[in-house]
PyMOL CGO cylinders between C-alpha atoms (Angstrom):
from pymol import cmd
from pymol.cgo import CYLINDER

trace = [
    CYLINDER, 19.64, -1.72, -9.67, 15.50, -2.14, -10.63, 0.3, 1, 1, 1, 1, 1, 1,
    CYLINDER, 15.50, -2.14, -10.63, 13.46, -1.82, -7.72, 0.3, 1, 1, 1, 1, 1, 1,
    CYLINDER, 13.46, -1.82, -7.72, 15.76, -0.14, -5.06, 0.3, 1, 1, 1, 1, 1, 1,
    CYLINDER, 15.76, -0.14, -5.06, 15.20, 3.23, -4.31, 0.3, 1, 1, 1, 1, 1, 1,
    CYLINDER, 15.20, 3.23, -4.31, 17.48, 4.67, -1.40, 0.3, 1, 1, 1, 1, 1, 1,
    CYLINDER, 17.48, 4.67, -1.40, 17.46, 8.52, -0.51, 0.3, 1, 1, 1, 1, 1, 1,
    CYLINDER, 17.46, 8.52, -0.51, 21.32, 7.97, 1.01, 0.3, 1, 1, 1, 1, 1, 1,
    CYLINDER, 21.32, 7.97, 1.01, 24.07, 6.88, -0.93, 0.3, 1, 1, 1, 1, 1, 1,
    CYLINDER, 24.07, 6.88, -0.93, 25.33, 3.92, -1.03, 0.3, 1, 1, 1, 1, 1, 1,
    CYLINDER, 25.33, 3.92, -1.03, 28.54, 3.22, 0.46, 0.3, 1, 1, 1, 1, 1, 1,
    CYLINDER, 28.54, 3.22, 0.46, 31.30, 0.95, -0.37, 0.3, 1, 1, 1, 1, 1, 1,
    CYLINDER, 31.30, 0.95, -0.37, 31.91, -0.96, 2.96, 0.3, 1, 1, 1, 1, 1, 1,
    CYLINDER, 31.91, -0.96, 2.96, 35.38, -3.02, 3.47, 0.3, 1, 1, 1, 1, 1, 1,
    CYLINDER, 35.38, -3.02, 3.47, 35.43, -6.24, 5.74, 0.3, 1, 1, 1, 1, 1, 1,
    CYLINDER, 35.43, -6.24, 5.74, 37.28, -4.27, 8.63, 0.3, 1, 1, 1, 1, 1, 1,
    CYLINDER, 37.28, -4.27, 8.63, 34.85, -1.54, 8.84, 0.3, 1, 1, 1, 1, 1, 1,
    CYLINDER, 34.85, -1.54, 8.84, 31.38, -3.81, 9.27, 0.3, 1, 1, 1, 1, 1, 1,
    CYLINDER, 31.38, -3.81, 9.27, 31.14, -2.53, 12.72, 0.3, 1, 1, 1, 1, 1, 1,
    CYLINDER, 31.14, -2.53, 12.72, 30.68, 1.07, 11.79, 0.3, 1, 1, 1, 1, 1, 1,
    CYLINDER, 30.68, 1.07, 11.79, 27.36, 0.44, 10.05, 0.3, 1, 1, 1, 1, 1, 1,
    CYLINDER, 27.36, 0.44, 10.05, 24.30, 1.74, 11.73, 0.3, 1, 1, 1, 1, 1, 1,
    CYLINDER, 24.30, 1.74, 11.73, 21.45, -0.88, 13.17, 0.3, 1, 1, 1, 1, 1, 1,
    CYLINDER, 21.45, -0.88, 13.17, 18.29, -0.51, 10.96, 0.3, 1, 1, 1, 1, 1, 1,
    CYLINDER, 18.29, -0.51, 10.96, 15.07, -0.77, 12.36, 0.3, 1, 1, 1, 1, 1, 1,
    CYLINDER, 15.07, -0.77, 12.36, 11.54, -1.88, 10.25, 0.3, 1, 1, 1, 1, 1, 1,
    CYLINDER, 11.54, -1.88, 10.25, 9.00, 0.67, 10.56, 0.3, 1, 1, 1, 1, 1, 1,
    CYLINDER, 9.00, 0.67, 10.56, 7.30, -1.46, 12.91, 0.3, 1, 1, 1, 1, 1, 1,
    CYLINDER, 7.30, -1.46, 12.91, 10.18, -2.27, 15.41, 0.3, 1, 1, 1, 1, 1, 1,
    CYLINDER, 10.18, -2.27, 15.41, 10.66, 2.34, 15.11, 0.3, 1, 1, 1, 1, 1, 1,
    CYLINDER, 10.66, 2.34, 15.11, 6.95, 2.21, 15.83, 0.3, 1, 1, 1, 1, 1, 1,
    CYLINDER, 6.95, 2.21, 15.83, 7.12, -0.39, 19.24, 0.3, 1, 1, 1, 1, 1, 1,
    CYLINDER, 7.12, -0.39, 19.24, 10.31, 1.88, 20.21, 0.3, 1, 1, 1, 1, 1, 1,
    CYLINDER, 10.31, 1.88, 20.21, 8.22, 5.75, 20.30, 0.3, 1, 1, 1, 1, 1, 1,
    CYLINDER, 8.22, 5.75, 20.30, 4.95, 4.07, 21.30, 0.3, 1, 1, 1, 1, 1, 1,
    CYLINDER, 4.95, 4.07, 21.30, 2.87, 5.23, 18.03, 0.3, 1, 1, 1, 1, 1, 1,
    CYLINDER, 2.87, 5.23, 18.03, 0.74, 3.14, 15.58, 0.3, 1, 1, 1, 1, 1, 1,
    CYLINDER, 0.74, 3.14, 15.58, 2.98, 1.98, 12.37, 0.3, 1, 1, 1, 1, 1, 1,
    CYLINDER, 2.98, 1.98, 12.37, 0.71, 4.48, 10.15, 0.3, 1, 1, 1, 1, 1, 1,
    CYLINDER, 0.71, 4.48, 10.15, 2.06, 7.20, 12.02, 0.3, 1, 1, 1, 1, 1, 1,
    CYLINDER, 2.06, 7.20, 12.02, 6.03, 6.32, 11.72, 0.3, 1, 1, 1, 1, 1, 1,
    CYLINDER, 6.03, 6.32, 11.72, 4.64, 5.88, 8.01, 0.3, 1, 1, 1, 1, 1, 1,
    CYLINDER, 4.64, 5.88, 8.01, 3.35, 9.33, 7.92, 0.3, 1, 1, 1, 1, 1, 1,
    CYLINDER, 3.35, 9.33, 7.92, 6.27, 10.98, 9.42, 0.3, 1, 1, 1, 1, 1, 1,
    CYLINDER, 6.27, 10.98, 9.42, 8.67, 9.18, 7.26, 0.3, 1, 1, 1, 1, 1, 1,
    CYLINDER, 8.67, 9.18, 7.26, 6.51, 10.20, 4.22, 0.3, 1, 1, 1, 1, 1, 1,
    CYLINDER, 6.51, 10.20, 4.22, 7.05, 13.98, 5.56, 0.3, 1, 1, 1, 1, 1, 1,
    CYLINDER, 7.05, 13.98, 5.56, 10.49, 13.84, 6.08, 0.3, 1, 1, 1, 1, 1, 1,
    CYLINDER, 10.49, 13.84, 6.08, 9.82, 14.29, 9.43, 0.3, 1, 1, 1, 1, 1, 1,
    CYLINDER, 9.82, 14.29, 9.43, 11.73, 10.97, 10.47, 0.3, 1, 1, 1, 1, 1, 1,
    CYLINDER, 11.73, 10.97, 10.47, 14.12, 10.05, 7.87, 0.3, 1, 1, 1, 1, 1, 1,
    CYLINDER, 14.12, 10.05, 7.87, 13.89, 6.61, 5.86, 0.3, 1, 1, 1, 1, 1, 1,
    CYLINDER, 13.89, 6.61, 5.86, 15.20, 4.68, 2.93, 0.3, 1, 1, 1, 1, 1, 1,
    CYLINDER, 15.20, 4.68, 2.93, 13.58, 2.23, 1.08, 0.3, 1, 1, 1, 1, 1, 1,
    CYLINDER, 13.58, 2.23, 1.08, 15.10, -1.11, -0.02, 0.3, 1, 1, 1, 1, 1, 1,
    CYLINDER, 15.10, -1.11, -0.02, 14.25, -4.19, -2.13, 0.3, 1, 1, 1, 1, 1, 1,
    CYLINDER, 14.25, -4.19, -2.13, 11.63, -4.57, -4.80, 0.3, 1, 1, 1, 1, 1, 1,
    CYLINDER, 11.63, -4.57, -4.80, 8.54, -3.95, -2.73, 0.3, 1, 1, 1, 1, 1, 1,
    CYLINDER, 8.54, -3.95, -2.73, 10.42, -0.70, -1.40, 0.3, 1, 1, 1, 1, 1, 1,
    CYLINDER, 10.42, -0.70, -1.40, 10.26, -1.54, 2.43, 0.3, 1, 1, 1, 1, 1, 1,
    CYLINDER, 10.26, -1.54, 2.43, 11.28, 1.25, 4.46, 0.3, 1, 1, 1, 1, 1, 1,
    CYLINDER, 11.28, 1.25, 4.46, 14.31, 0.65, 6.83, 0.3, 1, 1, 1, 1, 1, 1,
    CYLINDER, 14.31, 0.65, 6.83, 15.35, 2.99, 9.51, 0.3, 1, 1, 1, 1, 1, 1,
    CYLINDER, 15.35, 2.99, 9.51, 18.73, 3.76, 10.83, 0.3, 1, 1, 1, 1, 1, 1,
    CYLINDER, 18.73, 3.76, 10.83, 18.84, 3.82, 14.74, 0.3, 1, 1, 1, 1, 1, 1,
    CYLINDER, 18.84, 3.82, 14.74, 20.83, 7.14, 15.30, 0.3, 1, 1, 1, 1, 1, 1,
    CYLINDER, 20.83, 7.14, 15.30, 18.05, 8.51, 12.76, 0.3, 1, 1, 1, 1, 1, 1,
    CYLINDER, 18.05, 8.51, 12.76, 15.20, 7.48, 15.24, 0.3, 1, 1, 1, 1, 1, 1,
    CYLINDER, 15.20, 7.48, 15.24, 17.37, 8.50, 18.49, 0.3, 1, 1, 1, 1, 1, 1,
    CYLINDER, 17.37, 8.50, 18.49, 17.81, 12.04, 17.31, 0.3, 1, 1, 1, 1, 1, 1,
    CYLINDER, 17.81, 12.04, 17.31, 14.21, 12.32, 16.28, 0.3, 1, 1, 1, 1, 1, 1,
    CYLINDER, 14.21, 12.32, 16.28, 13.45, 11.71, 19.77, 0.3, 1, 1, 1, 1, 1, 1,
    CYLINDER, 13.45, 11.71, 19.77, 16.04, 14.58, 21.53, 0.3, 1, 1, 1, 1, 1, 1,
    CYLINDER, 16.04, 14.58, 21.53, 13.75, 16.90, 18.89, 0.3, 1, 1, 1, 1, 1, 1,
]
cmd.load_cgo(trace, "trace")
């Protein structure tokens, strides 16, 4: 697959299990939830301070909720 690049594997997902899979959140919608400018959520993701995957050609990074939630109990 040209153009994705994901840091977690990808996993096979069955039609009865579509409710297990985690909300993702756009590095602006992390960035409205802990009250910092989108360049920082950036930074930290570039870090590995807050964890992110990218998706699609242009390599947008995507979020998953519990992700963001447990950087905030830190």
């Amino acid at each position: 697959m040209d153009g994705v690049i994901t840091e977690y594997p990808a996993e096979i997902v069955t039609e009865g299990e579509v409710e297990h899979i985690d909300s993702l959140l756009t590095a602006g919608e992390v960035a409205n939830l802990l009250h910092a400018h989108i360049n920082t959520v950036r930074r930290w993701s570039n870090l590995g301070i807050l964890p992110s995957f990218r998706i699609g050609p242009r390599g947008d990074r995507r979020f998953r909720e519990k992700d963001v939630m447990a950087f905030l109990l830190k």
